[in-house]
C-alpha angles and dihedrals in degrees: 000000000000088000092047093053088041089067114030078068086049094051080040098053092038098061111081114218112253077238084069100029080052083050092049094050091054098048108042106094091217086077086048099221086118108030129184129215122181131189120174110327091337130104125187121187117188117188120200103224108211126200083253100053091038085058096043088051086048088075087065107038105021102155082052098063120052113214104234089078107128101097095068142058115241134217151174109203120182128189113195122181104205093200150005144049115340116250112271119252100274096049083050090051081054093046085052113039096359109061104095100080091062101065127068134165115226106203120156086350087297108134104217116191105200126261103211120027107167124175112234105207097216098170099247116130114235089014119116113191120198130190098201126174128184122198121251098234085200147016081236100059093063089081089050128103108239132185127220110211123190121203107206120224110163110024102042101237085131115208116346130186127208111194129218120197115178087220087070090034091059102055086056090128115243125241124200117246129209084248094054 
């Protein structure tokens, strides 16, 4: 009996909830929801966030996302520098005020600044954390590929492109919402 109860926890513990396996998707850069680009000694990470993951994290955070949400594309970009000196005092006043005029969506050759780049202080030093969203011009577009494109400024990693394809986008796995 003892055996019996000593792995049914272990089956217990071993199975990841779909909430995690949902997590994991997200954030593994293979199903190219987050993707990672490094150049030199700098890494930057940029994270699609979907309806579904907005209102997962909602859960969590729910006086921080406002619930008309569905005319805009939403992201977490994060920049980290693994190693050398820390940006003078004028690169750090960009990194703080000025960030938002290095970032554009291309979608259906439509250049789209974003509407909303707001730093998210996370504690890490030589991490800088941005919460960024980009209006959908259309309903139309949302079945469209699109391309993020960041035009360093401080750690010369130069213009970089991150690249959406709906494909990727649809075989997001769905989690079920409390709504739903």
């Amino acid at each position: 009996m003892n055996k019996l109860w000593l792995v049914l926890l272990l089956l217990i513990a071993g199975c990841k909830s779909k909430e995690q396996n949902f997590l994991d998707y997200i954030n593994d850069p293979k199903n190219k929801i987050t993707q990672r680009i490094k150049v030199g000694e700098t890494e930057a990470t940029l994270k699609l966030l979907t309806d579904e993951y907005r209102h997962f994290r909602k859960r969590e955070y729910a006086d921080e996302i406002p619930d008309s949400t569905n005319g805009y594309y939403y992201f977490n970009m994060k920049l980290e520098k693994t190693t050398g000196d820390k940006p003078g005092k004028e690169k750090i006043l960009y990194l703080d005020f000025d960030m938002q005029h290095d970032f554009v969506m291309l979608i259906n050759g439509d250049s789209i600044s974003p509407v909303i780049c707001q730093k998210i202080e996370n504690g890490k030093a030589g991490s800088y954390e941005y919460m960024m969203a980009f209006e959908k011009r259309s309903v139309k577009k949302e079945d469209e590929d699109f391309t993020v494109f960041y035009h360093d400024k401080i750690f010369g990693m130069g213009t970089i492109a991150f690249v959406y394809n709906q494909d990727d986008i649809k075989k997001i796995p769905v989690l079920k919402t409390k709504t739903d």
